[in-house]
N, C-alpha and C positions, 0 to 999 in steps of 0.2 A: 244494846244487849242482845248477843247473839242464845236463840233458844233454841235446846239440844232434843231432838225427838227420836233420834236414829235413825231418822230417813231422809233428810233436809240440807244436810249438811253440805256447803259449798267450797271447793277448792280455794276462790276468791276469799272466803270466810276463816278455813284454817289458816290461810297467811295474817288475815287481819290478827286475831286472835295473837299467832304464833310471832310476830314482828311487833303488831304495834299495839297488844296488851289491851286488845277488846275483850270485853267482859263478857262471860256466860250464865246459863242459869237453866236448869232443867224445865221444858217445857211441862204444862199440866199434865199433857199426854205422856210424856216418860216418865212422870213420879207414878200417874196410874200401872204403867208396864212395870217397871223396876218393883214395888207392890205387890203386882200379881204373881212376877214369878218369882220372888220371894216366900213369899206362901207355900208357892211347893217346894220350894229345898226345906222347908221347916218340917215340913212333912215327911220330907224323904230321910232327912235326919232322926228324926223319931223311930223310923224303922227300923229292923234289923237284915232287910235283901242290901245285895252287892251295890251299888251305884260309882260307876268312876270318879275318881275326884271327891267324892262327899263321902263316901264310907270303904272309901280302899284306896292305898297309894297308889303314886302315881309311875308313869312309865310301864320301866318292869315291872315294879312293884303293885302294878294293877291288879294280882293275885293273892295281894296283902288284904284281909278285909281290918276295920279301923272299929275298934269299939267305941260308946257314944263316948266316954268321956275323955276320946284321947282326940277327937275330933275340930275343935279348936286347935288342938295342939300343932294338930297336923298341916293347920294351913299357918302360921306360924313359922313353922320349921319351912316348908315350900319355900316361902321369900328367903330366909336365912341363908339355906342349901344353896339357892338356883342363883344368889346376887353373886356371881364370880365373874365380872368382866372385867375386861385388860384395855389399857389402851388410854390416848387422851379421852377428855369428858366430849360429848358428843356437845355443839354446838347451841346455847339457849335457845334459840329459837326451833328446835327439832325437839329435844326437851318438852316445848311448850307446846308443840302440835302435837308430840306424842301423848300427851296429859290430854289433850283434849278430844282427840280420836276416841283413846279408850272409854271416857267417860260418854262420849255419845255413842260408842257403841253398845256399854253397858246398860245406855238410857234406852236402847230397842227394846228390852225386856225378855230377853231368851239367857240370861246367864247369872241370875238368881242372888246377885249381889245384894245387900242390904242397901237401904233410903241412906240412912245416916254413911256411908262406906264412901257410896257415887258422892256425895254430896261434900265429903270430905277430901275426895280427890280432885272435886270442882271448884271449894273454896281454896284449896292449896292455889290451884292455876290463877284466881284473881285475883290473889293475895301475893303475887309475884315469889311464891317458893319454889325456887325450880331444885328439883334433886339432880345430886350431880350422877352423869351415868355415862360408864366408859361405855367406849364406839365399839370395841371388840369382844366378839362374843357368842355372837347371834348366830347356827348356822340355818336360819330362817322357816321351822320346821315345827307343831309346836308351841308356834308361836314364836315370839321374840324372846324367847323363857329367860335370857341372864341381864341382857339390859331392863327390862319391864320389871324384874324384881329388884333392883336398882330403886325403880321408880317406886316401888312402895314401902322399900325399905323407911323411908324418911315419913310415912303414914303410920309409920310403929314407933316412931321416933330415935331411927336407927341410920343407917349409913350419915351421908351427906347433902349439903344442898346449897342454894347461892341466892341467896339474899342481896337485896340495896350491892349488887354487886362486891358482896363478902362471900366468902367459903368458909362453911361452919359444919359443925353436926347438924341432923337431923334433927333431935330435942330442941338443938337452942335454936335451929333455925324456926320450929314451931310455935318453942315460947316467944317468939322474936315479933309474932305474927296472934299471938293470945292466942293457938292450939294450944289444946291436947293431940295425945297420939291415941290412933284408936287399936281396939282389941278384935282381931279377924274372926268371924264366924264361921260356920261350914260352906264350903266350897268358895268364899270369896277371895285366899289367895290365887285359887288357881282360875278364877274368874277375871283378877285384874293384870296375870302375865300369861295367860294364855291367848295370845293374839296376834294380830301382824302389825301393828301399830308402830313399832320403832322405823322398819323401813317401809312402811306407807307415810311416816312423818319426812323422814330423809325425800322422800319423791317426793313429796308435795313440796318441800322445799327448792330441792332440784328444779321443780316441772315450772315453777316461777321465775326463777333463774332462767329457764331454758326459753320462756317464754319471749324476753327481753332481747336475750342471748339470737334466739331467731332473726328478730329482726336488725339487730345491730349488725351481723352478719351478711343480710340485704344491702346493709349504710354501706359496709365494707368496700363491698364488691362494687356498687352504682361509683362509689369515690375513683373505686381501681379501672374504672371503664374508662374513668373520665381522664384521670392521670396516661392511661395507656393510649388514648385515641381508638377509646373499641366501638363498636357499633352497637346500635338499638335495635338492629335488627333482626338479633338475635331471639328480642322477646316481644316480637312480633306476635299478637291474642293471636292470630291465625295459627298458632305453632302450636298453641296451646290446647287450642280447642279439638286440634285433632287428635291430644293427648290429656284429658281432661281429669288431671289428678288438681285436687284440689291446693295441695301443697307447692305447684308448680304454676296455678293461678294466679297465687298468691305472691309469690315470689315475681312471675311476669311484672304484675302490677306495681308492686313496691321498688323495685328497677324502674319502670317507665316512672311514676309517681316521682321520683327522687331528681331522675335527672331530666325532664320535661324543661323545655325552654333553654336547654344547654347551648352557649354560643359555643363552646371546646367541641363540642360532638357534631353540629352543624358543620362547622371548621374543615372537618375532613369527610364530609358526604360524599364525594365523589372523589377520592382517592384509589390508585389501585391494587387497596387490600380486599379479598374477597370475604375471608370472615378471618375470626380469630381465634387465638386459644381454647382450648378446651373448658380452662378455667375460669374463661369472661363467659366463652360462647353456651357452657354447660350448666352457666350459675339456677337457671328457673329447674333444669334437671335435679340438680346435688342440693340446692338449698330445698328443692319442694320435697324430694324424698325424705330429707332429716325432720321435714315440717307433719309429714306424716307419722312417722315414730313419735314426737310428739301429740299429735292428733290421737294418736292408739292409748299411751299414756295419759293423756289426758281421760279418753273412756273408761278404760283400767283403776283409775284413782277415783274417780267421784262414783264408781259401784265400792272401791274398798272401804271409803272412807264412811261409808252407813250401811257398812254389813255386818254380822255378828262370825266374829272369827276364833269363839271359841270351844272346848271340849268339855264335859258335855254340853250339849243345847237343851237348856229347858223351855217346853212345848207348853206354852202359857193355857191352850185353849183343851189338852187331854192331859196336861201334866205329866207327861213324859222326860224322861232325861236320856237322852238318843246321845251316843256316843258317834262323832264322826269325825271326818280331817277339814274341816274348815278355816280350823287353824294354818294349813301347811302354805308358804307364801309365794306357792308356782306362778300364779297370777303378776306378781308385782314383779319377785326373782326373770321372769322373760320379759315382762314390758322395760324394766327400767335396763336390763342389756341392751334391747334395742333401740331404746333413748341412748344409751349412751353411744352404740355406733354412729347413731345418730349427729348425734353431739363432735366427736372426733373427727366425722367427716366436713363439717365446717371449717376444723381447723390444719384438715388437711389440704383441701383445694385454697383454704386462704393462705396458706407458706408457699402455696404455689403463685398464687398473684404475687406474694411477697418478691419471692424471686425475679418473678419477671417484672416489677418495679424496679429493681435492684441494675439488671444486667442492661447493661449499654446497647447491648447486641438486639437485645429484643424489645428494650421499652423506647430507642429514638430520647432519652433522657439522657442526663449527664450519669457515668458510670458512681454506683451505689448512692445517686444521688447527690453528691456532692459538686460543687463548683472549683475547687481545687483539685482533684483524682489524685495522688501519687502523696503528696505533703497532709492530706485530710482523709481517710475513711468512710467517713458518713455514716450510711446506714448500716454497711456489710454486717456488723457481725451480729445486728437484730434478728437477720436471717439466718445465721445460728441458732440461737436463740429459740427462733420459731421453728426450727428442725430437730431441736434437742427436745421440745415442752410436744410435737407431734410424733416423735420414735419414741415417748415415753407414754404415750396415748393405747400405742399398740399393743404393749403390753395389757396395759392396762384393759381395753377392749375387749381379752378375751373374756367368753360367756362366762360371768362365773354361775350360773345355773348351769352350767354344761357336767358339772359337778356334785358327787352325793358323795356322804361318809357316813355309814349307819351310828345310829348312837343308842344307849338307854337299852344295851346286852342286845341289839337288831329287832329291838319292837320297835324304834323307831326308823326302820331301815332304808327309806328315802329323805331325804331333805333339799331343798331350794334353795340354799346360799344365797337370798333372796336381798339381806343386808349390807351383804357384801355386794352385790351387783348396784344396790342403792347406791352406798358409798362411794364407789368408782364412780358411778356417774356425777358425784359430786367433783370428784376429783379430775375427772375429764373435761368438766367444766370449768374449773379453775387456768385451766392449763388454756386451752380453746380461748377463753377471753383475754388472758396475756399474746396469744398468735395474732387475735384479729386486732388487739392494741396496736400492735406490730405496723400489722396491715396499714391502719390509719393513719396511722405515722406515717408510713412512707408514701401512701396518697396522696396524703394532705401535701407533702414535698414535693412530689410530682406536678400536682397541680400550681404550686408556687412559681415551678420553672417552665408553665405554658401560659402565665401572664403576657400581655392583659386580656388575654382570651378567659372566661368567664364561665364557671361549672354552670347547675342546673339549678333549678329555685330550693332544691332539696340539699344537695348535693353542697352547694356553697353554703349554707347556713349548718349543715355539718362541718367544714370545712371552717366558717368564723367561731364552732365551738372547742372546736381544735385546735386553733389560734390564740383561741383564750385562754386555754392553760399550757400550753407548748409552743415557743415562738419557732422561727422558721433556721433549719440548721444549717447558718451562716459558715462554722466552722466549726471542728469538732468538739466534742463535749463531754459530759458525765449525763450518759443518756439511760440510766436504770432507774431512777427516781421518776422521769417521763414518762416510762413506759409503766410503771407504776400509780402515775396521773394518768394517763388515757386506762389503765385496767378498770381504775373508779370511774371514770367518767362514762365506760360502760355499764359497770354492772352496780350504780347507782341508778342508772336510767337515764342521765342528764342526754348521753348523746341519742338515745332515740328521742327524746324529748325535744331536742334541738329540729329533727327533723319534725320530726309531728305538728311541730307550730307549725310550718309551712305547708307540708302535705296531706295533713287530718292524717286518721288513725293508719299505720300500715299493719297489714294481714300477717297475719299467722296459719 
């Protein structure tokens, strides 16, 4: 039982939660917070001065003042108004980290939500009701304003949601679960979609994935040394040390680590090749640099994910409601760009080993891999494939925080596209783990055709888990369902897993 205080909360933690349906429960110290500042929106309600959000609309309409009894009303209508997103349902488990973000954020005690409100968005999450809530929408600014009222629609017993893996309304999905739907107080609707939770749920998702994704990337490349006859000399610690990025440490090591006791690399020690490609010799370079953008991401996410990110902030200790941008998602909108350049650039140096596994000219292998050349194909047109899924990267790659579109008559006049830079970097990742599938593929084939010469203790047990789901390409085939086996096989975990029995943990 994970317990929510607003300041605890771990990256490790929202996976658990968001994947594998760990329970939560407000810690003692955020039922006290959530309490305290509670009490003063009661208070501030009772009044008759301006207050954003509790006694005056929202946006533009922040010059509307709200009289008390239309107050309720008014958060009410927020959710109704602001639920307009477009687009497929954004992925359960992003869903489930966004339910549970906001409810620990809420649980810090600066945004005046009621006991029973938090508590109702916390039993929804362990009671497995996820509301359903399109991906499109958000232009990250604000808050997450049209997805995150998605997410409360189904707390009123309204929009949708997905049960025992059913699509239902909101209502039945409640009654389905023995709720009620509850009735919003002052200032709680705009308490639970004012924030940045939808794409700090999408990142935290990503930064898991990318996590894996790093290092399977390492597998990649050590396999692609091994198949090409490349050298270790490359990641020689001396190289490193004179260049001491952590992300390129790491990488050194997880290369030497994989292919360590290599007869195929001993084999040609004194050959005379002086070094190699840019794309063997540069690996500890490009893989530590993308290791970094994750490293930033990762600092980035574990300050979002226990910070109070919304408008206004109630100041538990002078009872204040201080209007500010806390909400706006500049933070997340530039780390998760740079993660995803991050991310693209794995799958661009890996189309490039692809290639030169491929070409006769440059790998000393049989042309595209195959043992027939002219009657058989082999591997050629994976390498399509992986040049089609990395020109569609680039695209995709550009900032979208490099972009604003004012909204809400220009009082909202900057915004972060913060969601959408999230999302790509989903989508770059998607793409990136079909290239480096690629990769192994053609590795694992290269290494097949420098039998009985023998990879490295890392390196071959990658190679017997490769074997295990993909025999070796005798003659041609119907090779998408494969490449579709090795996508899972990475981004399940099995093939880092394969290596990690033999080489203990590799670095990130």
């Amino acid at each position: 039982m994970i317990e929510l205080d607003g300041k605890s909360l771990t990256l490790p933690q929202v996976v658990q939660v968001a994947r594998q349906g760990e329970q939560v429960r407000l810690s003692e110290a955020g039922i006290a917070q959530v309490k305290k500042s509670r009490a003063i929106v009661d208070r501030i309600l009772e009044e008759e001065r301006p207050v954003y959000g509790i006694s005056t609309g929202f946006g533009d309409f922040s010059k509307v003042f709200i009289q008390k009894e239309d107050r309720a009303k008014l958060q009410r209508n927020l959710i109704l108004s602001h639920a307009t997103g477009v687009g497929d349902p954004l992925p359960r488990e992003v869903v489930r980290a966004a339910m549970l973000l906001r409810a620990n954020s809420l649980a810090k005690g600066y945004s005046g939500i009621r006991l029973e409100t938090e508590e109702m968005l916390i039993t929804m999450l362990n009671k497995g009701i996820t509301p359903i809530i399109p991906c499109k929408g958000s232009v990250g600014a604000s808050g997450d304003l049209a997805p995150l009222a998605h997410m409360v629609l189904v707390m009123l017993g309204e929009g949708e949601a997905e049960v025992d893996g059913r699509r239902m309304s909101g209502a039945e999905a409640l009654a389905a679960r023995g709720l009620e739907p509850i009735v919003l107080s002052g200032k709680e609707g705009l308490a639970l979609i004012n924030g940045t939770q939808i794409m700090t749920a999408v990142g935290c998702m990503v930064w898991d994935r990318a996590v894996n994704l790093m290092k399977a990337a390492d597998i990649a490349a050590a396999l692609s040394l091994e198949a090409l006859k490349g050298t270790r000399s490359a990641f020689d610690r001396r190289i490193t040390e004179v260049r001491p990025y952590p992300g390129q440490m790491a990488t050194t090591e997880n290369v030497l680590a994989l292919t360590e006791d290599s007869a195929i690399i001993v084999s040609h020690k004194n050959c005379s090749k002086v070094q190699d490609a840019y794309s063997l010799r540069c690996v500890p370079q490009v893989h530590g640099a993308s290791k970094e953008a994750l490293a930033q991401a990762t600092r980035t996410l574990s300050v979002e994910i226990n910070a109070v990110t919304d408008n206004p902030i109630i100041m538990p200790d002078t009872g204040e409601a201080i209007s500010g941008g806390n909400f706006h998602g500049q933070p997340i909108a530039l780390v998760m760009d740079y993660l995803k350049l991050g991310i693209a650039e794995l799958g661009n140096i890996s189309e490039r080993r692809t290639n030169r596994l491929l070409d006769m000219h440059l790998s000393d292998l049989p042309a595209f891999l195959t043992a027939f050349p002219g009657v058989d194909s082999g591997l050629m047109i994976t390498q399509y494939v992986a040049a089609a899924l990395v020109s569609e990267n680039k695209v995709l790659v550009h900032p979208a925080s490099a972009d604003s579109i004012p909204t809400s008559a220009n009082q909202e006049d900057h915004v972060s596209m913060g969601t959408i830079a999230a999302r790509q970097a989903g989508e770059i990742l998607d793409n990136v783990t079909n290239v480096l599938a690629i990769e192994l593929m053609a590795a694992a084939q290269g290494v097949d055709f420098l039998a009985p010469l023998t990879a490295g203790k890392g390196t071959a047990a990658v190679h017997a888990c490769i074997r295990g789901i993909i025999p070796h390409l005798d003659k041609d085939r119907f090779l998408s369902p494969e490449i579709h086996r090795m996508h899972d096989l990475i981004e399940d975990g099995r093939l880092v897993a394969a290596a990690e029995e033999v080489t203990g943990p590799l670095s990130v």
